[in-house]
C-alpha positions, 0 to 999 in steps of 0.5 A: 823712253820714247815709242817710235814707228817700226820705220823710224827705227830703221832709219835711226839703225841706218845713220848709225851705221854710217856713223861706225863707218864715218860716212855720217855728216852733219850739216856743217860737213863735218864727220859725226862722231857723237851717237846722241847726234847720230841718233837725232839725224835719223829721227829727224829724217825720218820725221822727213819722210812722214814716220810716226816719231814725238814732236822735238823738244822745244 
């Protein structure tokens, strides 16, 4: 499993969060209810904000 920074796991928890209480939506506007989608949301905002988080898989 991947290492990811202190802050990139803040934000994975954080999306989750709003996953359980579906106020998470992804960019179609449509509610996430997948947890494998949740957690790529938070990645890729983290990787937004400068986290320490791997390269995605091309």
């Amino acid at each position: 499993m991947a290492k990811y920074s202190e802050k990139a796991s803040e934000k994975v928890g954080e999306t989750l969060h709003e996953m359980k209480e579906g106020k998470l939506k992804s960019g179609s506007g449509k509610k996430v209810t997948s947890k494998k989608q949740a957690i790529a949301i938070g990645l890729s905002e983290a990787r937004k904000q400068g986290a320490k988080v791997p390269k995605q898989k091309s």
